[in-house]
C-alpha positions as a printed Julia matrix, in Angstrom:
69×3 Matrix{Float64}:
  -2.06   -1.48    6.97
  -5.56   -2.43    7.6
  -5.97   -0.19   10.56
  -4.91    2.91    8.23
  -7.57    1.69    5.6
 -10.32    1.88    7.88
  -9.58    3.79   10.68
  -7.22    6.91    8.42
  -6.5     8.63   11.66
  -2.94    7.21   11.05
  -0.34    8.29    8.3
  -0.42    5.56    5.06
   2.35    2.87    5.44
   4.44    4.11    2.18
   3.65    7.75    1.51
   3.06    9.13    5.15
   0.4    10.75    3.78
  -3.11   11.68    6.2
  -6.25   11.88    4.78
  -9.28   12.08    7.09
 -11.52   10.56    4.11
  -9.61    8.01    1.91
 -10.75    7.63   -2.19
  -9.57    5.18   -4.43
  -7.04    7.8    -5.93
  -5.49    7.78   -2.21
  -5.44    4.14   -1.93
  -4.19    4.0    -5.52
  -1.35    5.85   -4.88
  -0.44    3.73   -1.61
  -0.62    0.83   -3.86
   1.82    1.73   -6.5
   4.17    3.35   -3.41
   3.99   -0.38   -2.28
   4.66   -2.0    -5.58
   7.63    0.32   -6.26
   8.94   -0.74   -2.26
   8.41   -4.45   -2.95
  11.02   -4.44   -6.08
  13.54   -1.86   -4.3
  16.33   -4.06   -3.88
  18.12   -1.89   -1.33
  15.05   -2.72    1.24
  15.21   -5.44    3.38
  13.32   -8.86    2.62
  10.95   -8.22    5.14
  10.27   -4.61    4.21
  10.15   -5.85    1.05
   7.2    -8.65    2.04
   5.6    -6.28    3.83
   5.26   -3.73    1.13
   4.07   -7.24   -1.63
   1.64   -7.84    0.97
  -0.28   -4.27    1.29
  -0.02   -3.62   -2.45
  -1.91   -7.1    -2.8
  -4.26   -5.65   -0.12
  -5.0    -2.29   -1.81
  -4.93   -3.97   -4.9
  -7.77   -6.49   -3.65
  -9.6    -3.24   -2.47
  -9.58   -1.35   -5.3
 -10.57   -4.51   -7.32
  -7.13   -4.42   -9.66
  -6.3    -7.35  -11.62
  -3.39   -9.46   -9.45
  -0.33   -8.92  -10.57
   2.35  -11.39  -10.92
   5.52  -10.64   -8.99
């Protein structure tokens, strides 16, 4: 996750998308891809953790509110 934040050589973790520059509407978007993984009940837990864990993280970047979950 972190890697694609600052490195963006790499596709994003939820929406495969590649950006060579990232803007918060890019790293908006991941976030709410992430959100929508976390509560997808057909995912596995840990997919599921994983995806709570980089919406936090995008969240925290973008400086959104924490959500409870």
């Amino acid at each position: 996750m972190y890697e694609w934040v600052l490195a963006g050589d790499s596709p994003a973790p939820f929406t495969g998308a590649l950006h060579e520059e990232l803007h918060d509407l890019e790293l908006a978007v991941e976030e709410r891809t992430a959100l929508r993984a976390a509560h997808e009940p057909g995912r596995a837990a840990d997919e599921r953790d994983f995806a709570r864990g980089a919406a936090g993280a995008l969240a925290w970047l973008l400086g959104f509110t924490p959500l409870s979950s």
